[in-house]
N, CA, C and O of each residue as an XYZ file, in Angstrom:
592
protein
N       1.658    -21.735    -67.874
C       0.814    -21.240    -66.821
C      -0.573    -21.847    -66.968
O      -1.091    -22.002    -68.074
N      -1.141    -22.176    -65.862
C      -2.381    -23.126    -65.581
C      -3.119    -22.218    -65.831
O      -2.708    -21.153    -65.370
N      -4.441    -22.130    -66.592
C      -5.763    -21.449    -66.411
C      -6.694    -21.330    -65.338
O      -6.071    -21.896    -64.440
N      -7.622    -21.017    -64.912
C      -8.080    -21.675    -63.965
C      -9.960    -21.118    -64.810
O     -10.123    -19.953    -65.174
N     -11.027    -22.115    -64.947
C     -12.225    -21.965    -66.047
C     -12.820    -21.204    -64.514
O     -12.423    -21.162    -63.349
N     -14.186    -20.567    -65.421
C     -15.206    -20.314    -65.118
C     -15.927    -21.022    -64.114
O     -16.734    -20.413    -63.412
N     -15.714    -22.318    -63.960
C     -16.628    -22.462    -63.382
C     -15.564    -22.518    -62.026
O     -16.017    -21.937    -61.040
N     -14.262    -23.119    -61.862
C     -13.785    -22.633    -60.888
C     -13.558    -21.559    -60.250
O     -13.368    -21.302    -59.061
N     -13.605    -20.898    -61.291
C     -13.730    -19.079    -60.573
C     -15.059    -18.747    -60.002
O     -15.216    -17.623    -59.528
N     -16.418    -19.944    -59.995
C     -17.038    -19.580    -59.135
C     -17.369    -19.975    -58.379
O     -18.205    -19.549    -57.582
N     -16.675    -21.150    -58.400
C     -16.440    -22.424    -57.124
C     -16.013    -21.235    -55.851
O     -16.617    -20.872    -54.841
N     -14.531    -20.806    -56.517
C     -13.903    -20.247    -55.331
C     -14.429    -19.124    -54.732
O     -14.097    -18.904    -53.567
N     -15.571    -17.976    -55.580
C     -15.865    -16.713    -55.005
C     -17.018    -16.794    -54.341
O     -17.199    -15.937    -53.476
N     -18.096    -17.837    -54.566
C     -18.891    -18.190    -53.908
C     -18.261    -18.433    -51.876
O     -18.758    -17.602    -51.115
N     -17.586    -19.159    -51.421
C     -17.505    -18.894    -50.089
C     -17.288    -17.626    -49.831
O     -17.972    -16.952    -49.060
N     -16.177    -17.177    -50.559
C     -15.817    -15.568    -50.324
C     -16.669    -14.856    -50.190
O     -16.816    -14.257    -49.125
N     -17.621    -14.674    -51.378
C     -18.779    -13.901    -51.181
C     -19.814    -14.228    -49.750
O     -20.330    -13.342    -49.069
N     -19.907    -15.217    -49.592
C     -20.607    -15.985    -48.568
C     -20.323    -15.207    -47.087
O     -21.073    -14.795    -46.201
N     -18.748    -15.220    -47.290
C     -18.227    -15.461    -45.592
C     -18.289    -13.754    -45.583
O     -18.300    -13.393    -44.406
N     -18.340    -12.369    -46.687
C     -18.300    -11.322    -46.788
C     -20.039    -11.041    -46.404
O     -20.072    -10.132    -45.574
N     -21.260    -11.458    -46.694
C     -22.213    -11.218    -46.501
C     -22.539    -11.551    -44.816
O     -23.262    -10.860    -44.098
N     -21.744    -12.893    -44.376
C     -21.865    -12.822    -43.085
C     -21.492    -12.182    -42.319
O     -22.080    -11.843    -41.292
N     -20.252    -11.841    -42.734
C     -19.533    -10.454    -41.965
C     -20.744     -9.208    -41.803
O     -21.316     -8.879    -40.764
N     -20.905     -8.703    -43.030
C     -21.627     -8.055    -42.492
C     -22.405     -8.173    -42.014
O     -22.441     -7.327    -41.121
N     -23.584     -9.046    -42.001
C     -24.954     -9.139    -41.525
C     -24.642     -9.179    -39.841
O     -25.456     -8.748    -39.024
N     -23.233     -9.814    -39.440
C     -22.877    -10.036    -38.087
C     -22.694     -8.190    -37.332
O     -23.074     -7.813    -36.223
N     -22.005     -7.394    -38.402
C     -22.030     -6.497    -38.037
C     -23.428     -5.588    -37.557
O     -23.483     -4.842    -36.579
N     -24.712     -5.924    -38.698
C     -25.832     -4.526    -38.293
C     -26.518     -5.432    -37.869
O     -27.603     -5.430    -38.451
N     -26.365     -6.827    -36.570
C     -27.115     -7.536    -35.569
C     -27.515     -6.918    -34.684
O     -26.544     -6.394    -34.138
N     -28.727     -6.569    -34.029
C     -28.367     -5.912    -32.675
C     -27.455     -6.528    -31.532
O     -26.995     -7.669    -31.551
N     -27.309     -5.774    -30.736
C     -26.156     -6.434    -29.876
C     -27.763     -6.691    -29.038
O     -28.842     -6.108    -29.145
N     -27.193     -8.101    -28.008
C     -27.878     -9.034    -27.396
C     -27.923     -8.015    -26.098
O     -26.877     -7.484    -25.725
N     -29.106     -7.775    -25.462
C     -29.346     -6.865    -24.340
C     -29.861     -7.788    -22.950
O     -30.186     -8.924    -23.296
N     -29.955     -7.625    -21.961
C     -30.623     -8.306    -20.915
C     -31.790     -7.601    -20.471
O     -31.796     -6.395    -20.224
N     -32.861     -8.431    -20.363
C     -34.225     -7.055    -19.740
C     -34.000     -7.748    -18.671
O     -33.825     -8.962    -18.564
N     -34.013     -6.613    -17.573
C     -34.131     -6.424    -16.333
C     -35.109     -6.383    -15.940
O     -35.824     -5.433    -16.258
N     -35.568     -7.348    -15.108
C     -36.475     -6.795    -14.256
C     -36.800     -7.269    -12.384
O     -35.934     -7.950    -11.834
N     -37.810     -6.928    -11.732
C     -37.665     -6.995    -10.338
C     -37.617     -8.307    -10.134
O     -37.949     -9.200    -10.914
N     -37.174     -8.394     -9.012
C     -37.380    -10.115     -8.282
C     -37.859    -10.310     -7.520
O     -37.623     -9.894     -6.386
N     -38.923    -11.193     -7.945
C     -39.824    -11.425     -6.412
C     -39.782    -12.154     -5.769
O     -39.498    -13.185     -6.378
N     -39.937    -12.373     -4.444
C     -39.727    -13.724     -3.584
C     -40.010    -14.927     -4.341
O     -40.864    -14.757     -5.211
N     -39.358    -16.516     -4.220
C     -40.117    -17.636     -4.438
C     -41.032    -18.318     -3.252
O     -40.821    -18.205     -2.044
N     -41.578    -18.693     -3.574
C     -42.584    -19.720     -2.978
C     -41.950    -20.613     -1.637
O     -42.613    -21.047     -0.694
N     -40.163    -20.778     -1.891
C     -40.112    -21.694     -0.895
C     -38.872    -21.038     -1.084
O     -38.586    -20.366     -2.075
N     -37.785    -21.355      0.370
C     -36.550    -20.634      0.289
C     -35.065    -22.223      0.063
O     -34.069    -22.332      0.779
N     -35.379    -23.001     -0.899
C     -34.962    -24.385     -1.258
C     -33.824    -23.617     -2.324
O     -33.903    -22.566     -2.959
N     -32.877    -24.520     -2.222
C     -31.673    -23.921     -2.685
C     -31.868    -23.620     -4.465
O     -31.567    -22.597     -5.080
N     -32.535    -25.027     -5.048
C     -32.834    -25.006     -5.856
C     -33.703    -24.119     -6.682
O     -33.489    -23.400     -7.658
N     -34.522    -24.346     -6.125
C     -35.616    -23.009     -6.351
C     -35.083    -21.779     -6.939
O     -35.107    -21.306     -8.075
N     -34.467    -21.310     -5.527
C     -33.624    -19.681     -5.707
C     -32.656    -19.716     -6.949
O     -32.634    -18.901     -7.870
N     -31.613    -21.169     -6.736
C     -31.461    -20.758     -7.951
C     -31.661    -21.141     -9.562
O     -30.809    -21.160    -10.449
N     -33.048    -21.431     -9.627
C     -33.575    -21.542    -10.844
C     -34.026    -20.391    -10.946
O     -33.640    -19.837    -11.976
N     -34.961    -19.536    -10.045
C     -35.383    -18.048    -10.509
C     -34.329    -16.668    -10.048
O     -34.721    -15.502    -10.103
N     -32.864    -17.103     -9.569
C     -32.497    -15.929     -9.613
C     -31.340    -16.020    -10.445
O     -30.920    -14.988    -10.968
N     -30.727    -17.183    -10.652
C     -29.418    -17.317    -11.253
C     -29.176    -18.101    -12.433
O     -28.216    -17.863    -13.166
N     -29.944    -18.961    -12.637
C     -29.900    -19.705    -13.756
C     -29.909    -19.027    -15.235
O     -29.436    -19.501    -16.269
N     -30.476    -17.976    -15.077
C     -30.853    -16.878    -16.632
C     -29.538    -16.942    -16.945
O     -29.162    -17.226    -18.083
N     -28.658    -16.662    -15.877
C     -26.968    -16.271    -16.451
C     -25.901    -17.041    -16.677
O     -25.006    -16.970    -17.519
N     -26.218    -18.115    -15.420
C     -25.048    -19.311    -14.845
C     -25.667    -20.288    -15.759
O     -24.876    -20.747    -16.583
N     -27.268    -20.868    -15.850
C     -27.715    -21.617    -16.627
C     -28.377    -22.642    -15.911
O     -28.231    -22.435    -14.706
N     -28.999    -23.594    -16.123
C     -29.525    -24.701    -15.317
C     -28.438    -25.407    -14.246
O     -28.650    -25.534    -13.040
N     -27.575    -25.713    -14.753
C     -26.585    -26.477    -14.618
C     -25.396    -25.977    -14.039
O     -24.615    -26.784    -13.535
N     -25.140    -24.759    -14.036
C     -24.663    -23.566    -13.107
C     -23.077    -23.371    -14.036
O     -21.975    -23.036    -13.600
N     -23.556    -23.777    -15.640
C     -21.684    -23.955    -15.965
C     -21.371    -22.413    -16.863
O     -20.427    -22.295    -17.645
N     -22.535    -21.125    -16.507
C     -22.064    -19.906    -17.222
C     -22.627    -20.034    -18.599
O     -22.126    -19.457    -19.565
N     -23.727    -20.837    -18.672
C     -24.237    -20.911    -20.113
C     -25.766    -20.782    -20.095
O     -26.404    -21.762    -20.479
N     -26.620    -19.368    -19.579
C     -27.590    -19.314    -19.457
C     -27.904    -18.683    -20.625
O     -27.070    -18.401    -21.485
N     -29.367    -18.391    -20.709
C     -30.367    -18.009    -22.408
C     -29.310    -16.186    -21.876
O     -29.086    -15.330    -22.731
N     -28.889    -16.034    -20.481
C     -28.654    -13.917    -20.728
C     -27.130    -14.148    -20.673
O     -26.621    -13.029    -20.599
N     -26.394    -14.879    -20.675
C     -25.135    -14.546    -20.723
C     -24.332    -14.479    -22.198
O     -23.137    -14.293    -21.966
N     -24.470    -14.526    -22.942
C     -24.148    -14.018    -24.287
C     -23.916    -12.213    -24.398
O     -22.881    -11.656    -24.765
N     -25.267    -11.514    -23.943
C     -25.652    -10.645    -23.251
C     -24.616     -9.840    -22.426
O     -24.296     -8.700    -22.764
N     -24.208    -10.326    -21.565
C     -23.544     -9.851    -20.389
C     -21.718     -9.030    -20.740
O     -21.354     -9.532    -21.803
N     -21.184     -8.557    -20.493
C     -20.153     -7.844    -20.938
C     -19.026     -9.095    -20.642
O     -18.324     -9.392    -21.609
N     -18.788     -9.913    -19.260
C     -18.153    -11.019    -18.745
C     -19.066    -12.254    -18.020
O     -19.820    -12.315    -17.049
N     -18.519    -13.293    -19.148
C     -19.510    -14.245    -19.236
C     -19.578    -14.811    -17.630
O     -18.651    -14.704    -16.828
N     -20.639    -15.314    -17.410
C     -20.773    -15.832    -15.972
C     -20.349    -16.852    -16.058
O     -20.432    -17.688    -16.958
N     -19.368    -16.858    -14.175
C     -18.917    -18.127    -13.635
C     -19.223    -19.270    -14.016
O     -20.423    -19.454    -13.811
N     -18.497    -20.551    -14.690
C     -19.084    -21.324    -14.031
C     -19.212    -22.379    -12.480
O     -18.270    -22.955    -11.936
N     -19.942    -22.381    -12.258
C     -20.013    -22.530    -10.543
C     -19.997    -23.984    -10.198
O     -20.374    -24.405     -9.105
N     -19.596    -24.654    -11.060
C     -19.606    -25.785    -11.001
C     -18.199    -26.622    -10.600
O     -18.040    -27.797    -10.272
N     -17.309    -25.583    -10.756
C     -15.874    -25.725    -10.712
C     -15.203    -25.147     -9.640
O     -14.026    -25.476     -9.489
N     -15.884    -24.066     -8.582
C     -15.599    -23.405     -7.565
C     -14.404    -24.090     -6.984
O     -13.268    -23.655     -7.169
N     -14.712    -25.382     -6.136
C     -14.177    -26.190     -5.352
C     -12.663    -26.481     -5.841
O     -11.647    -26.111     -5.252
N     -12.744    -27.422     -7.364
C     -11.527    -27.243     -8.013
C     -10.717    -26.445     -8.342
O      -9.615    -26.790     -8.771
N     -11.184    -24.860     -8.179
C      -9.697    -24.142     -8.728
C     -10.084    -23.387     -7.359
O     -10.289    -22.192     -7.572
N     -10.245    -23.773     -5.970
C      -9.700    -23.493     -5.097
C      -8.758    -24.523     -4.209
O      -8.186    -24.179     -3.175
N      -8.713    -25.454     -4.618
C      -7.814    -26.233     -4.019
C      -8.499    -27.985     -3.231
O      -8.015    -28.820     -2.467
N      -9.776    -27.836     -3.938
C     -10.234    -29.321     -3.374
C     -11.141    -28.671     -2.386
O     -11.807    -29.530     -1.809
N     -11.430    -27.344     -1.948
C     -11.808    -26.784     -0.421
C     -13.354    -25.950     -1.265
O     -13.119    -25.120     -2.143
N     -14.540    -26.208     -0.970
C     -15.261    -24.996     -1.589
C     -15.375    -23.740     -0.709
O     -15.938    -23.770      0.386
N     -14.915    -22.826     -1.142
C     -14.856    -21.036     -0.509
C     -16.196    -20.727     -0.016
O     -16.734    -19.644     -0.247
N     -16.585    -21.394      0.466
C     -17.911    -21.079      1.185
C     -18.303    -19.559      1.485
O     -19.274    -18.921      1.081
N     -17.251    -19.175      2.317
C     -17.467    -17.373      2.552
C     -17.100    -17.333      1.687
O     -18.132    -17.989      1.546
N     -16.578    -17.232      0.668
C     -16.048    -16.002     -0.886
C     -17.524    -16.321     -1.242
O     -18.198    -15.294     -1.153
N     -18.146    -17.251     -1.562
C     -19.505    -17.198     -2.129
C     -20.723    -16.731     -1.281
O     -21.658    -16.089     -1.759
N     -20.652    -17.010     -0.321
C     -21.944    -15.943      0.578
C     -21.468    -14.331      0.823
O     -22.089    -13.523      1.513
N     -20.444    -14.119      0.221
C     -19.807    -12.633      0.900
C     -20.309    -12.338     -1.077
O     -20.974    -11.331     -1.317
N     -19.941    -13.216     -2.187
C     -20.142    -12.693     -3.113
C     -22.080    -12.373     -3.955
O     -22.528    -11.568     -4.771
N     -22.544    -13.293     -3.311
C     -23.559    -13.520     -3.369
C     -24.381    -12.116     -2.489
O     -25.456    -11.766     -2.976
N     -24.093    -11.676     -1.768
C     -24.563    -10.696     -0.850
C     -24.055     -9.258     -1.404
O     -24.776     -8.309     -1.094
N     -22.926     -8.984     -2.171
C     -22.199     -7.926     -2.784
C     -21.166     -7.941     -1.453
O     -20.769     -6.777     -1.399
N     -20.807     -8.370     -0.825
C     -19.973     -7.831      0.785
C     -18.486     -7.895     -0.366
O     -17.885     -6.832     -0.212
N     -17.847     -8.681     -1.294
C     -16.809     -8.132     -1.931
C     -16.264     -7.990     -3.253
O     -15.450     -8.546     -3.990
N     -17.164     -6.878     -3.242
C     -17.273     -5.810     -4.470
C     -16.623     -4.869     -4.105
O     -16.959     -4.074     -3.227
N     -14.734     -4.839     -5.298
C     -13.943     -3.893     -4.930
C     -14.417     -3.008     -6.372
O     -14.634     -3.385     -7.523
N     -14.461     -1.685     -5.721
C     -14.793     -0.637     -6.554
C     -13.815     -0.472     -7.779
O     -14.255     -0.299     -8.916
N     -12.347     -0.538     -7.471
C     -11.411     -0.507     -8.625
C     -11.488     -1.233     -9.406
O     -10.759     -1.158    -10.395
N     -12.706     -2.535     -9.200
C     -12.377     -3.600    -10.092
C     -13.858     -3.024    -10.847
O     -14.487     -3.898    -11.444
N     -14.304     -1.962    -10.855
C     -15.594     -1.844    -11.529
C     -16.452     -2.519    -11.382
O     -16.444     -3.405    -10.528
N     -17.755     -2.217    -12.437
C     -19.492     -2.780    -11.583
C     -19.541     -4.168    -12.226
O     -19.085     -4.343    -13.356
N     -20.038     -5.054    -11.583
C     -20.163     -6.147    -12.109
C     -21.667     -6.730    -12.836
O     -22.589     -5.930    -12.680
N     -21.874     -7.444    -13.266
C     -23.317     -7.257    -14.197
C     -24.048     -8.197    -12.928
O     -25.222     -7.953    -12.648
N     -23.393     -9.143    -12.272
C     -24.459    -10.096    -11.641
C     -25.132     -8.633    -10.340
O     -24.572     -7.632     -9.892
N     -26.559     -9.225    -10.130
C     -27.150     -8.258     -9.006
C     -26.458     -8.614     -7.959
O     -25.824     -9.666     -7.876
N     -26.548     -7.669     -7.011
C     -26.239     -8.014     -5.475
C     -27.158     -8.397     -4.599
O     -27.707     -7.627     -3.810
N     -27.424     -9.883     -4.710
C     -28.636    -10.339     -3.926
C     -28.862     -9.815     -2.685
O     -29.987     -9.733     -2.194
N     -27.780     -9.427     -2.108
C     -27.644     -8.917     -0.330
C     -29.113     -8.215     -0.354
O     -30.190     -8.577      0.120
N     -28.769     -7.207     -1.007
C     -29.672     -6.186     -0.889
C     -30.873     -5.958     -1.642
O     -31.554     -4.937     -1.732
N     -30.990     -6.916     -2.087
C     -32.486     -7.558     -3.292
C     -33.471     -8.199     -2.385
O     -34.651     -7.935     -2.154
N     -32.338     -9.489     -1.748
C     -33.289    -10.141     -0.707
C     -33.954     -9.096      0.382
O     -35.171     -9.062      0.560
N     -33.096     -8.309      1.043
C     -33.460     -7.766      1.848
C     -34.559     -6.691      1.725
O     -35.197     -6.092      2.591
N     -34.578     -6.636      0.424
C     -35.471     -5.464     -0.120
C     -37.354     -6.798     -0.490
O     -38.517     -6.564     -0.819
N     -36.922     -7.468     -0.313
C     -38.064     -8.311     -0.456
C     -38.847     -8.857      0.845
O     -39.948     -9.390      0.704
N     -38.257     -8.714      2.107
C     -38.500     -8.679      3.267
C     -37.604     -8.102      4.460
O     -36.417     -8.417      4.376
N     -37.886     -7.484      5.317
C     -37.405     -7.088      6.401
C     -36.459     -7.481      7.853
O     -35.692     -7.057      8.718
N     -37.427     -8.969      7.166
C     -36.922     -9.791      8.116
C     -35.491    -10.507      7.918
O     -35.310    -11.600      7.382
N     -34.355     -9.512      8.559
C     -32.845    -10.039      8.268
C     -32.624    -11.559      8.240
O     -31.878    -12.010      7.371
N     -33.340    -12.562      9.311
C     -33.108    -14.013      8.886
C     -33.091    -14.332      7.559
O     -32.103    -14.656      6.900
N     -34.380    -14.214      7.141
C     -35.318    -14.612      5.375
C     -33.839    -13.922      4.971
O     -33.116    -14.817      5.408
N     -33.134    -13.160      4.555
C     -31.854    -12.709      3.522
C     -31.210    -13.745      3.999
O     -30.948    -14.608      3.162
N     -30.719    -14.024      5.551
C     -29.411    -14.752      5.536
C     -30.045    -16.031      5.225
O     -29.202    -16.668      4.594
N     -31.102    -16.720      5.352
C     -31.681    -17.810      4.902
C     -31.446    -18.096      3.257
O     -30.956    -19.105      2.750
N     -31.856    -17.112      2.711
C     -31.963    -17.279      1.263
C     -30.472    -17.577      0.567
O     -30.132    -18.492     -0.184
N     -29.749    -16.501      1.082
C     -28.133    -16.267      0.679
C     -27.295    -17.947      1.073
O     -26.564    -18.634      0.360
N     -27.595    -18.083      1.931
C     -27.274    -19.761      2.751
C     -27.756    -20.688      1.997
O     -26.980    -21.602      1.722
N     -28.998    -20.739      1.500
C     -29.530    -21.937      0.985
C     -29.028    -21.881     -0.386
O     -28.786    -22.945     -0.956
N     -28.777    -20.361     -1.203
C     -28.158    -20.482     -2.359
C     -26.767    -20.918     -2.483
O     -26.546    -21.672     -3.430
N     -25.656    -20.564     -1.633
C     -24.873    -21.326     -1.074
C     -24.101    -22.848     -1.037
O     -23.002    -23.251     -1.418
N     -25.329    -23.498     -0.340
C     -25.135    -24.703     -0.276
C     -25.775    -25.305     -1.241
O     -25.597    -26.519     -1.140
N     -26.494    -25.006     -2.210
C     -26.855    -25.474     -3.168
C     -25.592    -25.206     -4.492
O     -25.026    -26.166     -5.016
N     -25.358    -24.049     -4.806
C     -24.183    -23.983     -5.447
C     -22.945    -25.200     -4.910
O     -22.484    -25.958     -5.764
N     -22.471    -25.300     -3.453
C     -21.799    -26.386     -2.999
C     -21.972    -28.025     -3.474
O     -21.110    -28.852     -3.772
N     -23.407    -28.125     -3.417
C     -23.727    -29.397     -4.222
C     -23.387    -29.909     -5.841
O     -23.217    -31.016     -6.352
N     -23.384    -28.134     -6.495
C     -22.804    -28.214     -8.005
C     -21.940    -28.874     -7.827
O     -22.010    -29.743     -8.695
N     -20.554    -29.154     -6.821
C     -19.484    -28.994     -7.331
C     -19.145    -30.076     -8.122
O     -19.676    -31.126     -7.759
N     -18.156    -30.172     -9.452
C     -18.065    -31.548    -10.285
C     -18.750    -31.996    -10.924
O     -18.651    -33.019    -11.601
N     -19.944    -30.949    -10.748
C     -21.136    -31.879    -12.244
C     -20.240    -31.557    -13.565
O     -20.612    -31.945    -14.672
């Protein structure tokens, strides 16, 4: 029967010990939270724009579900970059202005973490165009993602 020395015995307990301290330390992390807060109009209603200050925190610059708050989030965000492709070559234009607005949010499927711009925009002006403007331009800007 092989021995195995000292110093291999601390070759081997060293990761062990290692990968046991990470464990825990992973455990008493705080869990990653999102601060919320209001949204205020931008400056210009450019697709881009909107969504650098309303969507990017989650979706990310680049719209691929890899923003600084989605770690955060309970279900990681879309990435929106792929829409077109896993609908069939066609981008869902209404599924995304109906989703973008909250218009289909089924209750059985529970609350979803993204806001419901519908009623954000609208809460930022009165004027029903300025929402359907904003919701549209975010839209077709998401449309331009497609395939990056």
């Amino acid at each position: 029967m092989k021995r195995i020395s000292t110093s291999q015995t601390l070759i081997l307990s060293i990761p062990l010990a290692l990968g046991f301290t990470l464990a825990v330390a992973a455990q008493d992390a705080p869990a990653k939270t999102v601060k919320k807060v209001n949204a205020q109009p931008t400056a210009t209603l450019n697709g881009v724009d909107l969504f650098k200050e309303y969507c990017a925190v989650c979706h990310g610059a680049g719209g691929k579900g890899d923003g600084p708050a989605a770690d955060a989030l309970k279900k990681r965000p879309a990435d929106l970059t792929q829409l077109t492709r896993k609908n069939g070559g066609n981008f869902p234009e209404l599924h995304v202005m109906n989703y973008i607005k909250g218009d289909d949010v089924v209750a059985a499927h529970g609350s979803r973490d993204m806001p419901v711009w519908g009623s954000i925009f609208s809460q930022m002006s009165s004027n029903r165009d300025l929402v359907q403007v904003r919701t549209m331009s975010l839209m077709k800007y998401i449309e331009e993602m497609q395939g990056r």
